[in-house]
BAFI-3210 file (N, C-alpha, C; in Angstrom, 3 decimals, decimal comma, padded with zeros to 6 digits):
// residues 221
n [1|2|3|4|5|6|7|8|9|10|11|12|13|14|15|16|17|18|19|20|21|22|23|24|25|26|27|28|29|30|31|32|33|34|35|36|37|38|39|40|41|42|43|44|45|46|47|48|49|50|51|52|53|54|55|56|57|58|59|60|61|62|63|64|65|66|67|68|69|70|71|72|73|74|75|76|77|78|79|80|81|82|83|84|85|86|87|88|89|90|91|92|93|94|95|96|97|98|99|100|101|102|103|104|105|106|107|108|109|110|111|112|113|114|115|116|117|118|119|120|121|122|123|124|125|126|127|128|129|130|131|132|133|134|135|136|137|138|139|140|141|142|143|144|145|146|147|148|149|150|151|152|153|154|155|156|157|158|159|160|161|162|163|164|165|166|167|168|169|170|171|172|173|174|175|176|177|178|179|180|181|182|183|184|185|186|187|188|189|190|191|192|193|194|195|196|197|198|199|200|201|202|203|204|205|206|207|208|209|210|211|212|213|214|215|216|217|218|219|220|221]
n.u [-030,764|-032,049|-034,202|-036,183|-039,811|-041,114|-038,964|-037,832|-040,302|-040,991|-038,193|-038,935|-040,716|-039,477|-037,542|-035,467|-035,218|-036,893|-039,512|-039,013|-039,615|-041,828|-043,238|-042,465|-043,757|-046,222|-046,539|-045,500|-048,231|-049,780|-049,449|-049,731|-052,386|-052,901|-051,495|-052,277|-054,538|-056,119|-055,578|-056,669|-058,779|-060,354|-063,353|-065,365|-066,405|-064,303|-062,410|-063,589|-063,621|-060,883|-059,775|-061,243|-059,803|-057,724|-057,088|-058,610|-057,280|-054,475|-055,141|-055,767|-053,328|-051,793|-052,701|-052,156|-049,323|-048,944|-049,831|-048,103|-045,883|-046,294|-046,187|-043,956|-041,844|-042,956|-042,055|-039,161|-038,815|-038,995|-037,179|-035,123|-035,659|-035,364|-031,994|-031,078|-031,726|-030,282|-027,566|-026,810|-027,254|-024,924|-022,202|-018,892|-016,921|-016,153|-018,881|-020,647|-019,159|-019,760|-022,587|-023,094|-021,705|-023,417|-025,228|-024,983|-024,152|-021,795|-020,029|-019,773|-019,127|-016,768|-014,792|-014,675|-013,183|-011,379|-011,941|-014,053|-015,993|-016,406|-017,439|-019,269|-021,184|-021,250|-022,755|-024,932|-025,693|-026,953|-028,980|-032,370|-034,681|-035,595|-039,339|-041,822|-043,145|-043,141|-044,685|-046,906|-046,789|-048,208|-046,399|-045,761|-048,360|-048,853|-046,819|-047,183|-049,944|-049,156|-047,522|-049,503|-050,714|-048,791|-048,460|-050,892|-051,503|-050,015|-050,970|-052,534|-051,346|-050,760|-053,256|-055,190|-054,762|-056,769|-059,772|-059,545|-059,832|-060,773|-060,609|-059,498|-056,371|-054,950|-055,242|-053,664|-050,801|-050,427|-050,446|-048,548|-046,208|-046,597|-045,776|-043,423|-041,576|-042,139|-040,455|-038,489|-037,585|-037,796|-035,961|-033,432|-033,938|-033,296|-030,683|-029,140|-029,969|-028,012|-025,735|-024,635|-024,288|-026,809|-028,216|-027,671|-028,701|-031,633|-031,852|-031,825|-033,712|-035,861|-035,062|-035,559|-038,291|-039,135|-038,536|-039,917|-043,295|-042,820|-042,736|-045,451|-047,087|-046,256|-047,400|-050,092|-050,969]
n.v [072,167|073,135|072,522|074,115|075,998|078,072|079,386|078,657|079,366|082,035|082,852|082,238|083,416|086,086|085,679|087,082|085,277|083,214|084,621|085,430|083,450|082,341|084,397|084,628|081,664|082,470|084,408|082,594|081,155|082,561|083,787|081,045|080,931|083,384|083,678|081,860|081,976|083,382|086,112|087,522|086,295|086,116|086,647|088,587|086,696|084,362|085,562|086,205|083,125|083,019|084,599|083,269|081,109|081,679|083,094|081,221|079,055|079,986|080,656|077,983|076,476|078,587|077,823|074,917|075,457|076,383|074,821|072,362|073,951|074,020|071,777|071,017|072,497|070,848|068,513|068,923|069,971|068,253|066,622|067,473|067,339|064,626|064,423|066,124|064,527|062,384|063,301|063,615|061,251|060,304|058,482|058,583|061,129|060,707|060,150|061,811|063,755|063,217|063,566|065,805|067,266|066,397|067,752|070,599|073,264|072,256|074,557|075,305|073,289|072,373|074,465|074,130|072,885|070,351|071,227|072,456|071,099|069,492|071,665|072,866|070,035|069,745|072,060|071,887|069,200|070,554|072,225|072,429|070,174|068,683|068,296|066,268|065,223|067,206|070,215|072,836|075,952|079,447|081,135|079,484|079,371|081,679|082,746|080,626|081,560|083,970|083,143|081,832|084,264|085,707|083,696|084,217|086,842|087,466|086,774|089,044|091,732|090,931|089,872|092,201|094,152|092,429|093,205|095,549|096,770|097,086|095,807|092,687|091,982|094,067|094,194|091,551|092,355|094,696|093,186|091,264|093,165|093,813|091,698|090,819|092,837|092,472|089,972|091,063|092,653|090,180|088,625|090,430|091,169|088,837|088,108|090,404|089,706|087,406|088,618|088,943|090,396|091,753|093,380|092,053|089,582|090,007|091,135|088,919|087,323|088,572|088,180|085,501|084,847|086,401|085,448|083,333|084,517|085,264|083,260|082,153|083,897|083,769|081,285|082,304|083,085]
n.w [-095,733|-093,658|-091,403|-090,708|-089,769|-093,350|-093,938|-096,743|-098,101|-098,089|-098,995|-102,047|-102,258|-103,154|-104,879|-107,626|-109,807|-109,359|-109,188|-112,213|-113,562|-113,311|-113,888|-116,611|-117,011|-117,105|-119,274|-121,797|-121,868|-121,712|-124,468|-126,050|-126,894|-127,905|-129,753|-131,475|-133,015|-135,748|-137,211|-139,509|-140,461|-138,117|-135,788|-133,565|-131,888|-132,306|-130,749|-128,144|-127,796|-127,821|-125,204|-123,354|-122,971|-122,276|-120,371|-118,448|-119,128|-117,611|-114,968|-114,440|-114,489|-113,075|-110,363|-110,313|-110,540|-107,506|-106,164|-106,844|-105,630|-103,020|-102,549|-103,126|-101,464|-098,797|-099,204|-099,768|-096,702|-094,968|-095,771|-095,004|-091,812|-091,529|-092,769|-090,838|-088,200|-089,268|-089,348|-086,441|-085,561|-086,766|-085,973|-086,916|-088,121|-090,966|-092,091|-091,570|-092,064|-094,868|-094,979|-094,593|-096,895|-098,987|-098,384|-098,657|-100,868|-103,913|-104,396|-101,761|-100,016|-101,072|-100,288|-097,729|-094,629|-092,376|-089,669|-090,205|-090,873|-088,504|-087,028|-087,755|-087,732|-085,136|-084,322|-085,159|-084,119|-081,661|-081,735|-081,298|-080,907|-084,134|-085,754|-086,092|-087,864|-091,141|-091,714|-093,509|-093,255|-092,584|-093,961|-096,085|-097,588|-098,149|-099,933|-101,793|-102,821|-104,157|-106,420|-107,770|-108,860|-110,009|-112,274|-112,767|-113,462|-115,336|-117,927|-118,541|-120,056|-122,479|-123,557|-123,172|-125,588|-127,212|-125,533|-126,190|-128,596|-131,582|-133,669|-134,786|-136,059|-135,881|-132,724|-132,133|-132,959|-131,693|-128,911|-129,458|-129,571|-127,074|-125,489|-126,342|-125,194|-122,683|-122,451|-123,052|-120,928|-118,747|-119,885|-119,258|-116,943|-115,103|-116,587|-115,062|-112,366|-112,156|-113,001|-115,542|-118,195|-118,600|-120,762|-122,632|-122,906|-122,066|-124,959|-126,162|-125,071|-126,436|-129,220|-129,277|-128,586|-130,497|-133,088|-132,321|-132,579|-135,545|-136,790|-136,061|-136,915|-139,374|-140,560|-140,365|-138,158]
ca.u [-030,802|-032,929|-036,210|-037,021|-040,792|-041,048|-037,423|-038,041|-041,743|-040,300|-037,187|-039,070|-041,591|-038,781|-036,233|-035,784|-034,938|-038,341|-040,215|-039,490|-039,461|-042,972|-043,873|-041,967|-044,277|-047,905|-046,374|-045,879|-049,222|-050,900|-049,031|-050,079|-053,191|-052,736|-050,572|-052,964|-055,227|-055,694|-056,360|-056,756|-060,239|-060,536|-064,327|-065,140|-066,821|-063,358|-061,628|-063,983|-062,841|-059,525|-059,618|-061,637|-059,349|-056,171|-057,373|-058,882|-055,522|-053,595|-055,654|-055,920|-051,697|-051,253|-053,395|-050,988|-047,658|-048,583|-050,050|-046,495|-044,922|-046,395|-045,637|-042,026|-041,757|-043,169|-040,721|-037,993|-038,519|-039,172|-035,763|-033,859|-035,400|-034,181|-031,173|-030,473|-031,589|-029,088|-026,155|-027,166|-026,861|-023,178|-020,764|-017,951|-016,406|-016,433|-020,204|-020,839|-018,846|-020,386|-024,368|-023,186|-021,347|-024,737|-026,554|-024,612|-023,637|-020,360|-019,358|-019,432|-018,487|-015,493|-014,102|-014,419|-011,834|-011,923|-012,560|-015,507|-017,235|-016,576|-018,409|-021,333|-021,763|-021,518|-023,422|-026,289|-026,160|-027,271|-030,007|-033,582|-035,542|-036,884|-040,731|-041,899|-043,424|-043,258|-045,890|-046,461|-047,218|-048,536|-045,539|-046,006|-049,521|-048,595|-046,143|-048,488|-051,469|-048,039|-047,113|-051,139|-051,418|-047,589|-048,686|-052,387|-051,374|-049,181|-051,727|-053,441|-050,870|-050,983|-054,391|-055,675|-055,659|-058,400|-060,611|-060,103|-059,294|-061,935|-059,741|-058,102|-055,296|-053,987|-055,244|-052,806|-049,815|-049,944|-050,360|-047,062|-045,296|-046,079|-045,168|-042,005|-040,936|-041,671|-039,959|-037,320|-037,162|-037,862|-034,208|-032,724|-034,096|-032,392|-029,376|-029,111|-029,223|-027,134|-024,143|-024,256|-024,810|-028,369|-029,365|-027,697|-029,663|-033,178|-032,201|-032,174|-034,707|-036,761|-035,537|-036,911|-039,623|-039,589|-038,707|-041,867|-044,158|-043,013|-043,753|-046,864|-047,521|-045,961|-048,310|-051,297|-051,418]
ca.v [071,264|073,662|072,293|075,161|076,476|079,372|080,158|078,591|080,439|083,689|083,057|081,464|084,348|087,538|085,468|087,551|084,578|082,304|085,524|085,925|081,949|082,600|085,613|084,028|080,559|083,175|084,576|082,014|079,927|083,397|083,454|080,059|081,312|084,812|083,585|080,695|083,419|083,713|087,463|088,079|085,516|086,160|087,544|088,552|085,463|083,728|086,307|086,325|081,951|082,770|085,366|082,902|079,869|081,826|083,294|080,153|078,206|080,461|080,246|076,635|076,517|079,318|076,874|073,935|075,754|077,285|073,272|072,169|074,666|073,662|069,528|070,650|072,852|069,919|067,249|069,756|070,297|066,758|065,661|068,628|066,560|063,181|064,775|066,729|063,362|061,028|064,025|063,647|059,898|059,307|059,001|058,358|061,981|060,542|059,754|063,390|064,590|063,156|063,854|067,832|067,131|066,163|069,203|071,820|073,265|072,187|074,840|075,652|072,020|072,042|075,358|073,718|071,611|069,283|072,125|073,593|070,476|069,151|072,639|072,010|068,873|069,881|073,438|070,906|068,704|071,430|072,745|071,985|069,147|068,996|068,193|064,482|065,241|068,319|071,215|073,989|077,285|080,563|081,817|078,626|079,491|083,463|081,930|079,900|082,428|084,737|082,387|081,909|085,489|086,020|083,423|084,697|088,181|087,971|087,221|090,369|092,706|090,473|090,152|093,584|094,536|092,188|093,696|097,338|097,234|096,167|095,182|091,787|092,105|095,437|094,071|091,182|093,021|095,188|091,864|090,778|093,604|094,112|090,429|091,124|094,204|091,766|089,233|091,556|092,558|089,187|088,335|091,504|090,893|087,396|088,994|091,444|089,238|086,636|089,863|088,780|090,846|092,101|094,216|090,937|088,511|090,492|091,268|087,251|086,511|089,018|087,766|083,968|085,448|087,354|084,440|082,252|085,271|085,388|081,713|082,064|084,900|083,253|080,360|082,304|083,968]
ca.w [-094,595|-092,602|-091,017|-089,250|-090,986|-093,244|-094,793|-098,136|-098,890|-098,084|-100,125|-103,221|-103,052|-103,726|-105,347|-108,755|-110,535|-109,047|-109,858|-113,241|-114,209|-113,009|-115,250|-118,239|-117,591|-117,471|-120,531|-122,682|-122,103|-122,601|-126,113|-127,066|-127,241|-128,521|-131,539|-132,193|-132,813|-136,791|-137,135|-140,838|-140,576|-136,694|-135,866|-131,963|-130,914|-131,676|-130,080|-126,951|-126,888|-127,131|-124,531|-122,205|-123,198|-122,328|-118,973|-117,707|-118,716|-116,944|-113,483|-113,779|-114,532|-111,137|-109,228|-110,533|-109,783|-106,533|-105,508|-106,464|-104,533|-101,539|-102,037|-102,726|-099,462|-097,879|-099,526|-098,642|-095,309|-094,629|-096,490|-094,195|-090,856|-091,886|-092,674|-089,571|-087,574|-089,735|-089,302|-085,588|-085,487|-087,214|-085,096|-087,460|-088,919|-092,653|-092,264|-090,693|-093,332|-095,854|-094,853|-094,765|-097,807|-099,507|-098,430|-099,113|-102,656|-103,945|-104,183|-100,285|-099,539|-101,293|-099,658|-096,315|-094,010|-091,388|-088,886|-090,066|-090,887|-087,660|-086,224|-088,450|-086,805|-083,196|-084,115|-085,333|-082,803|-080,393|-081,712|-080,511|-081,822|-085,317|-085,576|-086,270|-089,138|-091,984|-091,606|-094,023|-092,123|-093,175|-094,908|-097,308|-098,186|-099,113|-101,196|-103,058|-103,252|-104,517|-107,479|-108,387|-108,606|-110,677|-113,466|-113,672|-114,127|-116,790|-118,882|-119,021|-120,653|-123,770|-124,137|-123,155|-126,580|-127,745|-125,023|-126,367|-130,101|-132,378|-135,489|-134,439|-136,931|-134,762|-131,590|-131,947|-133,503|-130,559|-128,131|-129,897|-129,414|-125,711|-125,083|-126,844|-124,413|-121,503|-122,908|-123,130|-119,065|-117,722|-120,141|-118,439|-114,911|-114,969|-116,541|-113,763|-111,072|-112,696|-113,140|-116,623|-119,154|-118,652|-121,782|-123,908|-122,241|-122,813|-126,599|-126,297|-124,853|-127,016|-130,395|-129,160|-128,738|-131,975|-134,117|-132,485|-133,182|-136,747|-137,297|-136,270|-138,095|-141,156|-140,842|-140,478|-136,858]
c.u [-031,522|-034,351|-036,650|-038,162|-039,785|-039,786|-037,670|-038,941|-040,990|-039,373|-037,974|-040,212|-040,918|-037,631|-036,442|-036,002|-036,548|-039,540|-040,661|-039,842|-041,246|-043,940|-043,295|-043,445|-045,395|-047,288|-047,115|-047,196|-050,011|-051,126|-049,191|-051,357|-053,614|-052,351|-050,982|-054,316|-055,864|-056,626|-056,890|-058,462|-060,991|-062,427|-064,428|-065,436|-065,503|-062,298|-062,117|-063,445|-061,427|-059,051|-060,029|-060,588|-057,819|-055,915|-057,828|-057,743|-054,973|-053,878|-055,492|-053,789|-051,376|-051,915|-052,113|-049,744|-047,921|-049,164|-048,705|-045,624|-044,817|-046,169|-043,777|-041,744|-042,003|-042,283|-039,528|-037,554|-038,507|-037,715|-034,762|-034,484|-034,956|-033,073|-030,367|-030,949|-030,483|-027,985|-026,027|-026,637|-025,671|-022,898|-019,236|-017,947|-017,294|-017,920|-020,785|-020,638|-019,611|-021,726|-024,287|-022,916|-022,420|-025,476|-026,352|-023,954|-021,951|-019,620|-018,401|-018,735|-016,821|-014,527|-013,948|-013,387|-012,725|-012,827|-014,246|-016,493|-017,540|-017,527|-019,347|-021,917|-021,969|-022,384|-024,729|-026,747|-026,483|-028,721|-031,297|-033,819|-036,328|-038,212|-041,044|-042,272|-043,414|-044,448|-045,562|-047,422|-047,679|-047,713|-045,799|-047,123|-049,188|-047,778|-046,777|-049,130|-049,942|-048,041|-048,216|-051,139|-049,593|-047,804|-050,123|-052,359|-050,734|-050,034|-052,094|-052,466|-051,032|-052,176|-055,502|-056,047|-056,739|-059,438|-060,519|-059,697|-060,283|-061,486|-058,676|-056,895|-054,789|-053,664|-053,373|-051,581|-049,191|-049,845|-049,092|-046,205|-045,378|-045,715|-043,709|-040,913|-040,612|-040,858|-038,392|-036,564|-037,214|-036,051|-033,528|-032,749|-033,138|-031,013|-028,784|-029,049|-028,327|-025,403|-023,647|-024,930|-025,949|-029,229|-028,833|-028,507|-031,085|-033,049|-031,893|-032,912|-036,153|-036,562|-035,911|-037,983|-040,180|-039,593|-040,175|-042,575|-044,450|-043,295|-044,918|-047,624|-047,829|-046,995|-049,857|-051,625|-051,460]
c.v [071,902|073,287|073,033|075,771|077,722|079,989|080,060|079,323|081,755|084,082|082,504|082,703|085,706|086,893|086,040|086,544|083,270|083,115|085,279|084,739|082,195|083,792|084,976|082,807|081,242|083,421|083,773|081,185|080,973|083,419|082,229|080,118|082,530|084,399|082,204|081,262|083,429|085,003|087,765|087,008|085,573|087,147|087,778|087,929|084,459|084,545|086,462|084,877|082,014|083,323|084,355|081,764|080,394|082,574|082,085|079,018|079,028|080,491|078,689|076,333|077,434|078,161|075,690|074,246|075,850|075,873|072,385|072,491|074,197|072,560|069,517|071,186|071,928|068,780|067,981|069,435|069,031|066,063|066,411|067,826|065,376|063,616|065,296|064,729|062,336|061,662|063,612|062,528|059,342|059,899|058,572|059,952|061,714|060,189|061,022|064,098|064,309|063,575|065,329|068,028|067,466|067,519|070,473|071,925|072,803|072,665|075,468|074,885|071,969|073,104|074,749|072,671|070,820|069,824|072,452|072,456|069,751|070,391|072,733|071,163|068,920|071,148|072,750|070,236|069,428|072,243|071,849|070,286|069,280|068,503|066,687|064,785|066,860|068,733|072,501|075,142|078,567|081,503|081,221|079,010|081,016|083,413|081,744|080,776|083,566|084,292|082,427|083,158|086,155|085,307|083,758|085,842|088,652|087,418|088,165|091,198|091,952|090,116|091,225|094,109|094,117|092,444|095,144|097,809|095,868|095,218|094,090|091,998|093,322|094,788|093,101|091,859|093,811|093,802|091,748|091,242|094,009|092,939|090,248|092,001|093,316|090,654|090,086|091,860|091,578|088,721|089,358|091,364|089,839|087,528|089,809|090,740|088,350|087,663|089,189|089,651|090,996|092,218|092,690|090,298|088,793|090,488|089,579|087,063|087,294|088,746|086,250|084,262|086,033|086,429|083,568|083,037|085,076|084,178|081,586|082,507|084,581|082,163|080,744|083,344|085,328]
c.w [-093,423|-092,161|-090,573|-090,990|-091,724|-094,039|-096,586|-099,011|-099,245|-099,530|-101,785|-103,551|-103,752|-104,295|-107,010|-109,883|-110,634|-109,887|-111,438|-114,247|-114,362|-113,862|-116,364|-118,685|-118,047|-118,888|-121,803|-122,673|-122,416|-124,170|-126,912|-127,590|-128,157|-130,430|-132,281|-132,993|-134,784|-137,540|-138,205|-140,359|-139,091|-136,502|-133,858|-131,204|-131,012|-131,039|-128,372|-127,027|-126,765|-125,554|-123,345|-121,987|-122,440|-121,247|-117,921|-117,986|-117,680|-115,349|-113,438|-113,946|-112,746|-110,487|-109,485|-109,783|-108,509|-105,694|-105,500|-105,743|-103,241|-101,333|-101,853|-101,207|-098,984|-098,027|-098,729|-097,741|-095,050|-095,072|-095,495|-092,848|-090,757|-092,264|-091,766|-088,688|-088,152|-089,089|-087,125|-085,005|-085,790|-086,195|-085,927|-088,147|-089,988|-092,875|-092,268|-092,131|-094,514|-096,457|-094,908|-096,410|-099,276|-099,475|-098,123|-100,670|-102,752|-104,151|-102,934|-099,639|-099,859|-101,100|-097,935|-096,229|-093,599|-090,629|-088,972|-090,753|-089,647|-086,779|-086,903|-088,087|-085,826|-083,632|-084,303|-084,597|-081,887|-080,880|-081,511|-081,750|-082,623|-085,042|-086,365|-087,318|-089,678|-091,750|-092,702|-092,821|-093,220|-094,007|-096,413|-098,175|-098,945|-100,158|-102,451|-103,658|-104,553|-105,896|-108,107|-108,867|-110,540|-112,471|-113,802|-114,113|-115,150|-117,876|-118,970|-119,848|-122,190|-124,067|-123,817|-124,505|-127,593|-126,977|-125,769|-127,849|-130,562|-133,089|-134,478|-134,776|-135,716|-133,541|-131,262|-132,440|-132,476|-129,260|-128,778|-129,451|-127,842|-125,292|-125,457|-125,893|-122,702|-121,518|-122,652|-121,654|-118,285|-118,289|-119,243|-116,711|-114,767|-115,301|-115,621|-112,928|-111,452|-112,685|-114,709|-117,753|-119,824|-120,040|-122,928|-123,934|-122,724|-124,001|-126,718|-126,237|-125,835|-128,606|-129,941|-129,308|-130,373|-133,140|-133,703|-132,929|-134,857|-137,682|-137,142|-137,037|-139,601|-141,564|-140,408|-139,271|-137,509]
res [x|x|x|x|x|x|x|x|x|x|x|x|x|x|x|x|x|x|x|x|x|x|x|x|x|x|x|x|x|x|x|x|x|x|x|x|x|x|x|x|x|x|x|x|x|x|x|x|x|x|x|x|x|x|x|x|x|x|x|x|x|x|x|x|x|x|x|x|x|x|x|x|x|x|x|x|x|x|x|x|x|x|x|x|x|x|x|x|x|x|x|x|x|x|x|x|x|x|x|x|x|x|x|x|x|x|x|x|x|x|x|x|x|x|x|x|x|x|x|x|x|x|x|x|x|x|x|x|x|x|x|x|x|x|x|x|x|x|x|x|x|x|x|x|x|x|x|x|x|x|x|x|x|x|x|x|x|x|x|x|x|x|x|x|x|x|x|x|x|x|x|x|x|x|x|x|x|x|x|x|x|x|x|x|x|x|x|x|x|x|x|x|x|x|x|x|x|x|x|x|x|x|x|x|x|x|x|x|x|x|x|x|x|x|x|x|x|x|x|x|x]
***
């Protein structure tokens, strides 16, 4: 419910969990390419289109997310000043209550009283005047460029080794298995901040991973 610029970029650019959603998506669109790949018949002119096919997805995907980012920030913020103006406008409690109700989690909502939603309402009513219309600001944009930059780079560790290993068949094998390892810390990162059971979580998220590989494999990759 905050209109003030600037809070959301910030928070959406170091949140571990935004982060690694964001390295998981580069991942896998690198790997649809990688493991579409079919190494045993593979020569280096289809290894140079996969390589171009699976770098130029992945820029035109960062450009996508990090253009989303910035319409939601802007929906957002725009839904948090009609919101502070409605909360503004009841004058009935149960109306008050209800518009905070809405835009806070439930599980915050439903620890509160009367008290402290009635001082949410008067602490709101006092602050300045929101802005007639939504603006993104320079936090929004570093954001963005942030996210562009999070799903274009995770391509490279998985296809590095068809730039420097002749023999497809290896190249990918090793591509597999370093997509596998990250696979394994983006489960763990998310485990970790979650306070759930980190190293389970990665050996999850790295046999998913390990079973798609081996379908591909099995059918030819």
């Amino acid at each position: 419910m905050d209109p003030q610029p600037g809070n959301k970029s910030t928070k959406r650019l170091l949140d571990p969990v935004d982060r690694t959603s964001e390295v998981l998506f580069g991942l896998i669109m690198a790997l649809s390419f990688t493991c579409s790949i079919s190494a045993a018949g593979a020569g280096r002119e289809d290894v140079r289109t996969m390589l171009i096919g699976a770098i130029g997805c992945n820029i035109a995907w960062g450009l996508i997310d990090a253009i989303i980012f910035l319409m939601t920030s802007l929906t957002e913020r725009a839904h948090g000043i009609a919101t502070l103006r409605a909360l503004r406008q009841a004058t009935d409690p149960g109306e008050a209550r209800a518009i905070i109700t809405d835009a806070l989690p439930p599980l915050v909502a439903g620890a509160m009283n009367d008290a402290d939603f009635e001082r949410i309402h008067l602490n709101l009513g006092l602050m300045s005047e929101p802005p007639e219309q939504p603006r993104l600001h320079k936090q929004d944009f570093l954001a963005a460029v942030g996210i562009f930059f999070l799903v274009f780079l995770a391509t490279f560790p998985v296809v590095i080794p068809f730039i420097f290993l002749r023999d497809p068949i290896v190249a990918l094998r090793v591509s597999n298995a370093i997509a596998l390892v990250m696979l394994f810390f983006a489960g763990y990162s998310l485990g970790n901040h979650a306070r759930h059971r980190p190293l389970r979580m990665g050996i999850a998220m790295m046999l998913i991973g390990s079973v798609l590989v081996m379908i591909t494999i099995a059918l030819g990759g």
